[in-house]
Every structure is written in C-alpha cells, then in structure tokens.
TORKOL-4160 file (C-alpha; in steps of 0.2 Angstrom, whole numbers, padded with zeros to 4 digits, m for minus):
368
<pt num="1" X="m0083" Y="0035" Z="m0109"/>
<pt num="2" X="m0096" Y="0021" Z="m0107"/>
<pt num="3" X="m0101" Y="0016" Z="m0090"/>
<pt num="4" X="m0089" Y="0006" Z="m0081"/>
<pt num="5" X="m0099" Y="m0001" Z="m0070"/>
<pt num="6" X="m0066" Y="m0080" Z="0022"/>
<pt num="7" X="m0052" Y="m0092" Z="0013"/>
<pt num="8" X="m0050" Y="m0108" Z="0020"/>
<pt num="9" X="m0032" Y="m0116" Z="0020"/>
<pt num="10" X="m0040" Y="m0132" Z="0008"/>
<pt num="11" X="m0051" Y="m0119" Z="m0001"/>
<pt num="12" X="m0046" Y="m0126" Z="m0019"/>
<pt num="13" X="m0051" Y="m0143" Z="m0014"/>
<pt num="14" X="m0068" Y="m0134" Z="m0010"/>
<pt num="15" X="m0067" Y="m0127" Z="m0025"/>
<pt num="16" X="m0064" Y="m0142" Z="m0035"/>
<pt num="17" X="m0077" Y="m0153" Z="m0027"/>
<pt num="18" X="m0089" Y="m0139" Z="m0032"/>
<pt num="19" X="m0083" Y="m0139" Z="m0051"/>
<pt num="20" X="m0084" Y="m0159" Z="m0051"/>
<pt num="21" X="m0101" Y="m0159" Z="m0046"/>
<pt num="22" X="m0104" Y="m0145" Z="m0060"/>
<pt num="23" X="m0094" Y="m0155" Z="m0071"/>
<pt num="24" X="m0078" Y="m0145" Z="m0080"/>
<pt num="25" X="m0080" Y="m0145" Z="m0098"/>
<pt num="26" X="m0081" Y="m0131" Z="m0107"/>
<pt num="27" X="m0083" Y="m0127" Z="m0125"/>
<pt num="28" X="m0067" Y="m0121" Z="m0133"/>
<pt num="29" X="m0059" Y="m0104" Z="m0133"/>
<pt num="30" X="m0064" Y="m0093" Z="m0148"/>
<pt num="31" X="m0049" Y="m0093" Z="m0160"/>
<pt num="32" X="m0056" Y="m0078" Z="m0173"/>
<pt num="33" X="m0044" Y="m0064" Z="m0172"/>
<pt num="34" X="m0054" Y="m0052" Z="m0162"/>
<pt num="35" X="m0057" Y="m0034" Z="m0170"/>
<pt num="36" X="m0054" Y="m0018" Z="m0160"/>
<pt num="37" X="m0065" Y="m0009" Z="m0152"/>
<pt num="38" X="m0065" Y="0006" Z="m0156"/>
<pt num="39" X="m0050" Y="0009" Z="m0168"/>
<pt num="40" X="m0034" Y="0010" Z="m0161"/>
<pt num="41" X="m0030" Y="0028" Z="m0156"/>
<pt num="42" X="m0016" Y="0040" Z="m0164"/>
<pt num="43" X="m0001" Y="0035" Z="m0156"/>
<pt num="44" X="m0003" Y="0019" Z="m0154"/>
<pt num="45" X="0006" Y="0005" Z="m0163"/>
<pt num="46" X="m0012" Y="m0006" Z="m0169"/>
<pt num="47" X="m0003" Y="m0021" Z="m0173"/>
<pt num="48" X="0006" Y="m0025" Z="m0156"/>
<pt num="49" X="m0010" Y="m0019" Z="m0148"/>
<pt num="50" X="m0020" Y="m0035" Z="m0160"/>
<pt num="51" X="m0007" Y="m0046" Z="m0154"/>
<pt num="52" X="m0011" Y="m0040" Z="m0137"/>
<pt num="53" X="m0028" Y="m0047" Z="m0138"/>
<pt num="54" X="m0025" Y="m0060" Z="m0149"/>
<pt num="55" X="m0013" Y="m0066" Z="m0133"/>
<pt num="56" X="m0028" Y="m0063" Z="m0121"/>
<pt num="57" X="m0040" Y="m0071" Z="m0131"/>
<pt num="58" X="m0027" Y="m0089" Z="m0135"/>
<pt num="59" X="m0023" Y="m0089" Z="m0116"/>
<pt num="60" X="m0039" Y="m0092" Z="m0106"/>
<pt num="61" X="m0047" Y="m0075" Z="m0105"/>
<pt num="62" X="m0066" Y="m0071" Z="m0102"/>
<pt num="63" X="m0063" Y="m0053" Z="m0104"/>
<pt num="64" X="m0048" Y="m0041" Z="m0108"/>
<pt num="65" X="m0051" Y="m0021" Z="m0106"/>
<pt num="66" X="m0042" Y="m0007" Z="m0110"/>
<pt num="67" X="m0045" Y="0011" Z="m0108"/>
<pt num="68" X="m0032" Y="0026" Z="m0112"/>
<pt num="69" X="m0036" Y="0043" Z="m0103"/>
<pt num="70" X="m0054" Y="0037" Z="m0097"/>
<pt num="71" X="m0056" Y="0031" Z="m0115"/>
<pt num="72" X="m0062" Y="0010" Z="m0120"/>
<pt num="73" X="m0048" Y="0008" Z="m0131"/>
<pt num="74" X="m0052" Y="m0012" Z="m0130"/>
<pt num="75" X="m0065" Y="m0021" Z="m0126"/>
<pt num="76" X="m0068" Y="m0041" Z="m0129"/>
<pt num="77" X="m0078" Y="m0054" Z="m0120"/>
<pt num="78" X="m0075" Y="m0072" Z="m0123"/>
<pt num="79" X="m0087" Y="m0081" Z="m0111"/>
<pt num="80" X="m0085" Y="m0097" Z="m0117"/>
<pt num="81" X="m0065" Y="m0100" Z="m0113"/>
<pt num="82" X="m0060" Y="m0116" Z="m0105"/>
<pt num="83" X="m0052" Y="m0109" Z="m0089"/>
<pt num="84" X="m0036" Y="m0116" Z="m0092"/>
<pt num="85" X="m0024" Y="m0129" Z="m0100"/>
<pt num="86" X="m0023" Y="m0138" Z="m0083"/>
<pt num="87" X="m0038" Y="m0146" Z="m0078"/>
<pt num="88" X="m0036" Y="m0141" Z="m0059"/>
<pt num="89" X="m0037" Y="m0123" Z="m0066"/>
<pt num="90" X="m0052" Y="m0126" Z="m0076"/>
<pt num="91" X="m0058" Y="m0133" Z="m0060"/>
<pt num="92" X="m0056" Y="m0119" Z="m0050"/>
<pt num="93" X="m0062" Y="m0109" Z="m0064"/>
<pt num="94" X="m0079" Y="m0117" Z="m0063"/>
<pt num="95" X="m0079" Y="m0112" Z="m0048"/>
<pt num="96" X="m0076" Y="m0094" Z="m0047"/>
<pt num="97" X="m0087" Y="m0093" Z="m0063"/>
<pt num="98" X="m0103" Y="m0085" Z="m0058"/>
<pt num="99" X="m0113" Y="m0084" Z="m0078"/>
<pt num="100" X="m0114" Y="m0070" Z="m0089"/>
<pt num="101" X="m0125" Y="m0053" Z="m0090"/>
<pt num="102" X="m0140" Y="m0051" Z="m0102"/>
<pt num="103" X="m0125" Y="m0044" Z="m0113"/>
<pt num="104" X="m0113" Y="m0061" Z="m0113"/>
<pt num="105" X="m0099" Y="m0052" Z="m0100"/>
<pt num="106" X="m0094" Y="m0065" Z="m0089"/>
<pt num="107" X="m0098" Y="m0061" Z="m0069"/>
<pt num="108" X="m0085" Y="m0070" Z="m0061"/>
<pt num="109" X="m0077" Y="m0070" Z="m0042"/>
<pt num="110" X="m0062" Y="m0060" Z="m0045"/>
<pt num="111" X="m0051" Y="m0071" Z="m0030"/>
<pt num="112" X="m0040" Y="m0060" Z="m0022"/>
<pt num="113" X="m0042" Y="m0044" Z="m0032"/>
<pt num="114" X="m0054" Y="m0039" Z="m0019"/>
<pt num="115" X="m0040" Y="m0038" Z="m0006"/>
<pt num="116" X="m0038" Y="m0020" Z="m0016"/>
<pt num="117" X="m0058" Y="m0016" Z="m0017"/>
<pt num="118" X="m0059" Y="m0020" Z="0004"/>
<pt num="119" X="m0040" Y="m0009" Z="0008"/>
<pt num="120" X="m0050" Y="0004" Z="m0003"/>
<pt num="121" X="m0065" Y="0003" Z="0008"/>
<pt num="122" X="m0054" Y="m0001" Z="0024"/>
<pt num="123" X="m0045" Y="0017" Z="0019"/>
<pt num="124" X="m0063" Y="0026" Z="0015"/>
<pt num="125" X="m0068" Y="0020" Z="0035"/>
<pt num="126" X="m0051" Y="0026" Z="0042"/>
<pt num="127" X="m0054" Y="0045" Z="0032"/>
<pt num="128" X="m0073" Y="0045" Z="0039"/>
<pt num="129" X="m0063" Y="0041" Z="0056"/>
<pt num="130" X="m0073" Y="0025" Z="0059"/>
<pt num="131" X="m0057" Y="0013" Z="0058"/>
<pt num="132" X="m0040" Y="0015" Z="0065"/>
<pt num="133" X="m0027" Y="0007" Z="0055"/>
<pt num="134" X="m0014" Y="0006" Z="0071"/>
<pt num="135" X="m0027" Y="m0002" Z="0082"/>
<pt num="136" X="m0026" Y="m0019" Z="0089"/>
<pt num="137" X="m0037" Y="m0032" Z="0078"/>
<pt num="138" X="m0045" Y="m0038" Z="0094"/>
<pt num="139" X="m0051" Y="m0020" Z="0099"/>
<pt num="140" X="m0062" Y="m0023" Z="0084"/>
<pt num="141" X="m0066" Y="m0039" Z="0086"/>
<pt num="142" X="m0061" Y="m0046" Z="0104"/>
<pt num="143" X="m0049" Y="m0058" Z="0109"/>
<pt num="144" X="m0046" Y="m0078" Z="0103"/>
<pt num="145" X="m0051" Y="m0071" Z="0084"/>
<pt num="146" X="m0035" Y="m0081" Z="0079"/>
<pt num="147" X="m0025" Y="m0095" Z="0087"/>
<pt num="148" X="m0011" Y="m0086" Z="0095"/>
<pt num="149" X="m0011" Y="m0081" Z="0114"/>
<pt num="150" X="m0018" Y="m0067" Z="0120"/>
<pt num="151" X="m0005" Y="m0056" Z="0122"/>
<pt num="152" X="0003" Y="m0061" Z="0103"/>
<pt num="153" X="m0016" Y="m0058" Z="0095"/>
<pt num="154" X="m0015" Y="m0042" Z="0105"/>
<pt num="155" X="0001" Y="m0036" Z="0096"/>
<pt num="156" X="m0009" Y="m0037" Z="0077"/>
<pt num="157" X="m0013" Y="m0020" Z="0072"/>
<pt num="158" X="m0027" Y="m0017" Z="0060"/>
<pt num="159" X="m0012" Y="m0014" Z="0046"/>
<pt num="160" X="m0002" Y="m0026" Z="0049"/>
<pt num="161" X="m0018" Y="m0037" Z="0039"/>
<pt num="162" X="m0018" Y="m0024" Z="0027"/>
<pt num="163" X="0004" Y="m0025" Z="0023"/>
<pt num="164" X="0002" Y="m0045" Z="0026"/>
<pt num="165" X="0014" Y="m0044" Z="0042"/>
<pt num="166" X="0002" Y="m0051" Z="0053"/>
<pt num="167" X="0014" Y="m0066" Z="0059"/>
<pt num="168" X="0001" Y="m0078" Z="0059"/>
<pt num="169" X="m0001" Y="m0093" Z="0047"/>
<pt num="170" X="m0013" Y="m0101" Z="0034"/>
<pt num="171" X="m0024" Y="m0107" Z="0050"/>
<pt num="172" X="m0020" Y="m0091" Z="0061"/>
<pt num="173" X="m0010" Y="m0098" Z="0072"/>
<pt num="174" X="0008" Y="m0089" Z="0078"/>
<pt num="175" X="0022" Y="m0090" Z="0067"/>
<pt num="176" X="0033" Y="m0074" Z="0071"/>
<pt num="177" X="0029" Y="m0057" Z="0079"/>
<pt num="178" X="0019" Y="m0046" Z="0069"/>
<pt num="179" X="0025" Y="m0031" Z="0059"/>
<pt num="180" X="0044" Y="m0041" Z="0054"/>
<pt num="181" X="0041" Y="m0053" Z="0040"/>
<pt num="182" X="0030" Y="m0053" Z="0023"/>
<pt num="183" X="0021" Y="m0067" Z="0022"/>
<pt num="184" X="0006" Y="m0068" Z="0009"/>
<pt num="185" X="m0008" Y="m0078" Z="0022"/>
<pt num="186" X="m0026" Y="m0076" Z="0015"/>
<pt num="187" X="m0035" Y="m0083" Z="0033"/>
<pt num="188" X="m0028" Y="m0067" Z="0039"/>
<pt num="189" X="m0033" Y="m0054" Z="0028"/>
<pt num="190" X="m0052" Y="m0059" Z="0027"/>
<pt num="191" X="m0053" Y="m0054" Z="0046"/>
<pt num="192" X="m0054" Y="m0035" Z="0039"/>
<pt num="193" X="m0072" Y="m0039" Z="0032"/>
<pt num="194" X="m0077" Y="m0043" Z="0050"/>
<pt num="195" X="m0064" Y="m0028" Z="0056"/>
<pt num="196" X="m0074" Y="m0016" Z="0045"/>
<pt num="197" X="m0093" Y="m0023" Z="0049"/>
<pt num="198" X="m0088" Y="m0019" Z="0068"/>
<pt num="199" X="m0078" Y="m0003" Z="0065"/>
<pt num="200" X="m0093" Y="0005" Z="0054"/>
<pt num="201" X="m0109" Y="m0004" Z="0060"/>
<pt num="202" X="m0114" Y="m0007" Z="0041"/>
<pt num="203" X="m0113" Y="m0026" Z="0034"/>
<pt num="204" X="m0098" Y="m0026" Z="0021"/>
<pt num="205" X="m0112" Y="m0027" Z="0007"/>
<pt num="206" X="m0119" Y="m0012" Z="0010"/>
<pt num="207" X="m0100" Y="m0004" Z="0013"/>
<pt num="208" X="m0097" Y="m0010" Z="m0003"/>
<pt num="209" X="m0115" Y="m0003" Z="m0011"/>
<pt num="210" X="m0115" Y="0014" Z="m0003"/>
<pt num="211" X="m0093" Y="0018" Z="m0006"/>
<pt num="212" X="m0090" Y="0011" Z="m0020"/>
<pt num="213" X="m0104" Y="0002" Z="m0032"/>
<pt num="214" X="m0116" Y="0013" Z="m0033"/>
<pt num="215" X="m0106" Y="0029" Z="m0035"/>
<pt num="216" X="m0095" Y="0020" Z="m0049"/>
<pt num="217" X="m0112" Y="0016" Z="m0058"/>
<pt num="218" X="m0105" Y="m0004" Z="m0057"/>
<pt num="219" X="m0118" Y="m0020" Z="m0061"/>
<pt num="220" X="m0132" Y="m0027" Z="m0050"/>
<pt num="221" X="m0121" Y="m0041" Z="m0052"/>
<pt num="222" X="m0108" Y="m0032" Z="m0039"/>
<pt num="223" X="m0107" Y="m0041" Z="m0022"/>
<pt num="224" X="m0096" Y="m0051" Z="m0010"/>
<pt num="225" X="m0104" Y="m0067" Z="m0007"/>
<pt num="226" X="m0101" Y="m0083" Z="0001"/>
<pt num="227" X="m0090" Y="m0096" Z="m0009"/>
<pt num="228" X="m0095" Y="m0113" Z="m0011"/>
<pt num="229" X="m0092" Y="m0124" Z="0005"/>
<pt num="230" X="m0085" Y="m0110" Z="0012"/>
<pt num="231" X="m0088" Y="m0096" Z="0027"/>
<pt num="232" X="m0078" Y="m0086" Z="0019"/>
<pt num="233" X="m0084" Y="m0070" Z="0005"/>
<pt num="234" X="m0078" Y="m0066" Z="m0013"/>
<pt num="235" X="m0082" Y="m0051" Z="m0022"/>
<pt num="236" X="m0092" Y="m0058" Z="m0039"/>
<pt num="237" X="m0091" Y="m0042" Z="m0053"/>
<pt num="238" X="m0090" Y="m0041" Z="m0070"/>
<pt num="239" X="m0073" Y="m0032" Z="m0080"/>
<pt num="240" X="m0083" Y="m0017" Z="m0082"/>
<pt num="241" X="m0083" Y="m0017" Z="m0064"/>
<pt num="242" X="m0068" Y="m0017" Z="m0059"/>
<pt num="243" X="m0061" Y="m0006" Z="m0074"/>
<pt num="244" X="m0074" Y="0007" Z="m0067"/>
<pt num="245" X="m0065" Y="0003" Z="m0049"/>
<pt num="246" X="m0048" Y="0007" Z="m0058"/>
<pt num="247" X="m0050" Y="0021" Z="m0066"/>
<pt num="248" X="m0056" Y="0028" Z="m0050"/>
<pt num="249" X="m0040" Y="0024" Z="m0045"/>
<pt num="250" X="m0030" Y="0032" Z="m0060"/>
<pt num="251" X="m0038" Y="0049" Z="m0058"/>
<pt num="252" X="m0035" Y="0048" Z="m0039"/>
<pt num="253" X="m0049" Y="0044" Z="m0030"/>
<pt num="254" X="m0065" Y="0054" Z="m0039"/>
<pt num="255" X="m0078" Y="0047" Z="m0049"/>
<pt num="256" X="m0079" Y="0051" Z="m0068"/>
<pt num="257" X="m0090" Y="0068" Z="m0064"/>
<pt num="258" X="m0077" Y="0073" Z="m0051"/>
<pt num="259" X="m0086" Y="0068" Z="m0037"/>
<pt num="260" X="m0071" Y="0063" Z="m0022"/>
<pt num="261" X="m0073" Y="0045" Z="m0015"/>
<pt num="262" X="m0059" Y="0045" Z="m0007"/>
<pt num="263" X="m0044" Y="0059" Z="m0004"/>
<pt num="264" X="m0030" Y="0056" Z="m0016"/>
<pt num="265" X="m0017" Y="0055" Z="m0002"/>
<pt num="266" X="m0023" Y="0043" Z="0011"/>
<pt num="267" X="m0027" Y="0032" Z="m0009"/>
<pt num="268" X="m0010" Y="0034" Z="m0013"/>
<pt num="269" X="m0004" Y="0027" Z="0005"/>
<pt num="270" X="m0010" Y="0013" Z="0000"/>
<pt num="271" X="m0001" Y="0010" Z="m0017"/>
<pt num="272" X="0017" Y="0012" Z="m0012"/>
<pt num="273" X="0027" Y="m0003" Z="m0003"/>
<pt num="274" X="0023" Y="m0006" Z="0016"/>
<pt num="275" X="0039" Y="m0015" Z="0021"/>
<pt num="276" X="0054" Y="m0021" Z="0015"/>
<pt num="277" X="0055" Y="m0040" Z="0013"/>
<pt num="278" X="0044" Y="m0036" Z="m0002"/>
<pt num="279" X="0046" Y="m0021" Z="m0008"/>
<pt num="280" X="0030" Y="m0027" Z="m0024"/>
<pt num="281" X="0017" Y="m0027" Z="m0010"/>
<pt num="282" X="0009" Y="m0010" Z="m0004"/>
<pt num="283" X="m0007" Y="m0011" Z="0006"/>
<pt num="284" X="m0016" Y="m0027" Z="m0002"/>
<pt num="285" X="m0008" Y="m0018" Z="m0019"/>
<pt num="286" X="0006" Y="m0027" Z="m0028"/>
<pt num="287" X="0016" Y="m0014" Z="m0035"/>
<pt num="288" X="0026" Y="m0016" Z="m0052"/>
<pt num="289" X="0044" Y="m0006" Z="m0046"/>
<pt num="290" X="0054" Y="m0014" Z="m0034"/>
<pt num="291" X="0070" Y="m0018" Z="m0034"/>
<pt num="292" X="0064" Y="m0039" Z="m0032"/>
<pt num="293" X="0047" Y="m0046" Z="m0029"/>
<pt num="294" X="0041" Y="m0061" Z="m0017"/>
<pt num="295" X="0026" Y="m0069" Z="m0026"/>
<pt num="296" X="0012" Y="m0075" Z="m0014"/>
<pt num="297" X="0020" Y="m0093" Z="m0012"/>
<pt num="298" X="0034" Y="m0085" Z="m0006"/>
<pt num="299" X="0047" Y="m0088" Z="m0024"/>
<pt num="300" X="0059" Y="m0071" Z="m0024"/>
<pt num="301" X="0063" Y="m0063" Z="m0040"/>
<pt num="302" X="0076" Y="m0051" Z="m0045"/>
<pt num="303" X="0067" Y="m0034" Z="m0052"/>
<pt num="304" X="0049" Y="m0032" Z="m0055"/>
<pt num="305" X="0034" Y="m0043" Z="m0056"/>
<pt num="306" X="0032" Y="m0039" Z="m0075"/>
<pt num="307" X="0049" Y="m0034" Z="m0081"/>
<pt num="308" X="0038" Y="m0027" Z="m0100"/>
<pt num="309" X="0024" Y="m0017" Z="m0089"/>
<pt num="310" X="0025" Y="m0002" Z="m0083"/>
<pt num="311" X="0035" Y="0002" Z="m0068"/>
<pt num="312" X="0023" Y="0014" Z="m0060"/>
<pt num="313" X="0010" Y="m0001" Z="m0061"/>
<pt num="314" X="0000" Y="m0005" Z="m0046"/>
<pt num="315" X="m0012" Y="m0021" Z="m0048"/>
<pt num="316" X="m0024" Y="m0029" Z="m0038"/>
<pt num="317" X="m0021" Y="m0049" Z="m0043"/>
<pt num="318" X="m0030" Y="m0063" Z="m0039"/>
<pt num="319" X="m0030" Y="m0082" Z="m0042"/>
<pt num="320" X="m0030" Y="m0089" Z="m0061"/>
<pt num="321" X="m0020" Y="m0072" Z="m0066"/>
<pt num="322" X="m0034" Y="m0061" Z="m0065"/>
<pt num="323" X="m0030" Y="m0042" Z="m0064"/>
<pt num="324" X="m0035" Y="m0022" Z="m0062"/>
<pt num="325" X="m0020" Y="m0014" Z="m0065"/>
<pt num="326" X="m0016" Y="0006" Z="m0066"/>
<pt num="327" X="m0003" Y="0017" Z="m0072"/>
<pt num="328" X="m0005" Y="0034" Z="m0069"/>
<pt num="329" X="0011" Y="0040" Z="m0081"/>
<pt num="330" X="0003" Y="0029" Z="m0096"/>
<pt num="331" X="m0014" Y="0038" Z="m0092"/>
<pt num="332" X="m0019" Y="0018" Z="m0092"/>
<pt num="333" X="m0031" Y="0006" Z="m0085"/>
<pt num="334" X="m0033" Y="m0014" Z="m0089"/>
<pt num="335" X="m0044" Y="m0027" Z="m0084"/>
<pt num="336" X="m0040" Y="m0045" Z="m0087"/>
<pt num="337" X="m0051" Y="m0057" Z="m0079"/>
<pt num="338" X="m0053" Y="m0078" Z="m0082"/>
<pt num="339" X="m0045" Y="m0094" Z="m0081"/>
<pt num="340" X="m0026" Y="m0097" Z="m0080"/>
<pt num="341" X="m0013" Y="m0091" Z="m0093"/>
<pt num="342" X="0000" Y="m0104" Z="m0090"/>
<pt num="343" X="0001" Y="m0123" Z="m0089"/>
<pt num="344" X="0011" Y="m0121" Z="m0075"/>
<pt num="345" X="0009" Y="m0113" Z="m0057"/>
<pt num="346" X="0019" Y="m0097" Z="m0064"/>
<pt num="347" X="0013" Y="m0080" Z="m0055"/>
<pt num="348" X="0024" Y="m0069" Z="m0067"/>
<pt num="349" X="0016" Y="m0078" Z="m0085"/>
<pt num="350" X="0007" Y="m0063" Z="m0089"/>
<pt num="351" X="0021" Y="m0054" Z="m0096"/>
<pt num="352" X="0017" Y="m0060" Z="m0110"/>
<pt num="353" X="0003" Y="m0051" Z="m0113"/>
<pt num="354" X="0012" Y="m0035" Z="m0106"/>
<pt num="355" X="0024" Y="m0037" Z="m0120"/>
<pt num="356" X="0014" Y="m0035" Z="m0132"/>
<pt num="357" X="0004" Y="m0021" Z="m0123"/>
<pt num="358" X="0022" Y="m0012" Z="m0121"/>
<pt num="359" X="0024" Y="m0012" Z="m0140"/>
<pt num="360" X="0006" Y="m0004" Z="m0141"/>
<pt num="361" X="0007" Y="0010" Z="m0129"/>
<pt num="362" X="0009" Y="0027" Z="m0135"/>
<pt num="363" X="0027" Y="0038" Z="m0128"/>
<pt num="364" X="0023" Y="0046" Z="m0112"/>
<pt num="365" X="0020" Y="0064" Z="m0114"/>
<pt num="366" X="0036" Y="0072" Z="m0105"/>
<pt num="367" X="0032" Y="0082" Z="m0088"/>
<pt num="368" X="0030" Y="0100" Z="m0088"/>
C-alpha cells in the first residue's frame, strides 16, 4: 500500500469574519465522472462504488479515500470544491482550508475529527502511565480551569472530557454534576490538550510528532495549530493522513510493518459506548451501533447514525461532515474530508454516500 501519511462558544462567527476577509468564492465543483483508482477489486460491485464517488465528488468533497484490506481501492482529490450550497458553510470552509500539497491534496483543519486523534494520544499517555484517566482535571491543571466552584470542578475526572459528561457548558460553567448526562460541549474537551502537555511535559505538537505522525509516515503538513481569532488548536492534515491514522486503527493499533503504537485493548476501550444517554458516542468516537443516537446539538434518533453503513463503524466526525471512519468486519477504512454535504444543518446527510458505498462493498467473509 502507498504511504498514508481551543473552540470558542462564537467560533463560527470567527470563522466567518476570517473567510469574509478571504473573500468566499470559489471555483465550481468538478463535474467529470471521476475514474477509479485503481480498478475496482473482485467482489466489488464497480458501478455502486462510481456512484459512490460520483456522490462525493457533486456534494462538496476535497477528497474521498477508500482502502480495502490496507489496499487504495479510491483515491480522488477535488481541490477546487466550493465548500458548500449554503454560503455560511463555504464560509466556514474557507476557514478550515489550509491550501494544497505540491501534489493538489487539499490540507485542511479536520474540526472535530481530532477529538479521536488527541483520545488516541490521551490513551498512548495513560499506557506509558503518564495520565490517569480517573483523575480530577484540576490535579492536571489546578483549580478555577473552568467556571464552576471548586468543589464541582474537582468532581471532573480526566474521562469524563473524554465521554463528554463533564456537566459543564459551552463557556465551562456548571450545568449538572458530572459523569450523568451526555452533552456534546467543545470548550470542554480542548482542556485535554493542556490535560496532556502537563500529564507528559511534551507540547501537544511534539505528542502528536513523536506518537503518531512520524511513525505513520503522515505529511510535514500534520499539526495542530491555532485557529483564526482563536486560543484555541485544530489539527490541519491531509486525507492521506488521517486514512493512515485509520488504518492504524483497523489493524488495532500497529503501524503497517507491525510496529505496536498502541495496545489493542486499551484502543478498543475507547471505541465502544461510554454511557448510556447516547449509546453512538464512545471516548471522542461516534460509534455506528446503537440502539438511538444523540447528534452533537442534542436531536435523538431512533437507530444508528447511518442506518446504510456498517454497524461495526466507529468514526471520528467533525464540522462540514468530514470523517475517518473504520470497520473492522469490512476490512475497511474511508476518509472523507471538505465542505458540507447538505443545504441544511443535517448531521445524518452522509448516508447518502454510505448507500451507495453499501452496494459496493464486497460479502463479509463468514468467521471461522
């Protein structure tokens, strides 16, 4: 296989006033039906896997790819896409978007997809014994690091960021004790890159550098940076990134020589759900098998994120529907990164593109 190599509440509005200033046009999307790359492989059904990309190509994409058993079995670059049919999304997009590599793949900050990069390193730390998980947030990083009273902020374990049970709200203040309720707070969760600067001594760049980058062979490109007009850090990578990141994940934690990153078991802790108010969420996962899901603005639905994926699928997604997503019973790993998919604010819109992936997959071989 070829090399795969802090949110604040108004951050959209930062994020717009930085693509105004940039200016949002963009050329339009390609509309050529893309070729495969390579041929589709025995088993697989070649014209729902076309359709596949021919839906990732129409709906906003920068980069759709696919491999099958550590295989490419896609790989398609549209750098030019608008960002969006809304223009607030192809504001936002301007504002993740980061420019290309010497090769045309877009490097972009992937939004919340690095929640599942930082519980991978959070995990890496806690097997080197450098971070426990059941500690108190403020043994970490002292007390008055959110608004709540000391004795509340002293109650916030290190996991409780990680399951998003904190109890806190968008500006860290109290809501409900933590460990009781789900609720998807981003102010919350980007106190684990400070967590794991002072639970390892290492800046979260170099974490990132020596645990995970460098090992997976990922792109100079790889960082987590500051976002515009904000304190707070995003994790800019390319798709080749962040499919080498998941197929670390699909083989269970070892690098494509077999090198062990991480042990399978304290990986696979973090990919199964954390509590039950939302059995989709594991540990800054979403997870594709429950029996209902909470999206992150809180709207419940009956069954699975994506009813036509997988239901072994474990995702990390982030703003403007980009995702990593893995299943280990399909041998499969698939990158999707770019601007919004739907006109409207609709979490669940890419099952589109899984219903046409569905079609393409080959049977699962039955167990032994």
């Amino acid at each position: 296989m070829r090399s795969v190599r802090n949110l604040p509440s108004n951050w959209l509005a930062a994020l717009a006033l930085c693509g105004l200033v940039a200016g949002c046009a963009a050329p339009a999307a390609q509309t050529t039906r893309p070729a495969l790359s390579p041929a589709a492989p025995a088993g697989w059904n070649a014209d729902a896997l076309m359709d596949a990309i021919a839906w990732a190509e129409s709906h906003h994409s920068s980069s759709l790819i696919i491999l099958w058993r550590g295989d490419v079995v896609v790989e398609q670059h549209w750098p030019e896409t608008r960002g969006g049919d809304r223009l607030g999304a192809r504001v936002v997009y301007r504002g993740l978007r980061r420019g290309t590599t010497a090769n045309g793949e877009a490097i972009e900050d992937v939004a919340s997809v690095q929640k599942s990069v930082v519980a991978v390193l959070a995990a890496m730390a806690a097997e080197r014994g450098l971070l426990d998980t059941d500690a108190a947030v403020s043994d970490y990083l002292g007390s008055s690091w959110s608004q709540a009273s000391r004795g509340e902020e002293a109650r916030i374990r290190v996991r409780h960021l990680m399951t998003m049970t904190s109890g806190l709200d968008d500006d860290l203040r109290f809501a409900q004790d933590a460990g009781f309720h789900w609720a998807y707070v981003n102010n919350a969760f980007h106190q684990l890159h400070a967590v794991l600067e002072a639970a390892t001594g290492k800046p979260g760049q170099e974490l990132l550098d020596e645990w995970l980058a460098e090992p997976l062979g990922w792109s100079a490109e790889a960082r987590f940076a500051p976002r515009p007009l904000s304190r707070l850090r995003g994790l800019t990578v390319t798709a080749n990134d962040l499919a080498g990141f998941g197929e670390m994940v699909r083989r269970g934690g070892t690098t494509p020589d077999g090198t062990r990153l991480i042990e399978r078991a304290r990986l696979d802790a973090l990919l199964v759900p954390s509590q039950r108010k939302n059995p989709a969420y594991g540990a800054l996962w979403w997870l594709n098998g429950g029996s209902h899901s909470v999206f992150p603005r809180g709207r419940r639905v009956g069954g699975p994120l994506f009813p036509a994926a997988p239901r072994d699928l474990v995702m990390g997604l982030g703003a403007l529907d980009r995702v990593v997503a893995v299943s280990r019973a399909h041998e499969l790993t698939v990158v999707r990164i770019g601007g919004a998919v739907s006109g409207e604010r609709n979490p669940g819109a890419m099952n589109g593109f899984w219903v046409h992936l569905a079609r393409a997959l080959p049977p699962v071989d039955p167990v032994d």
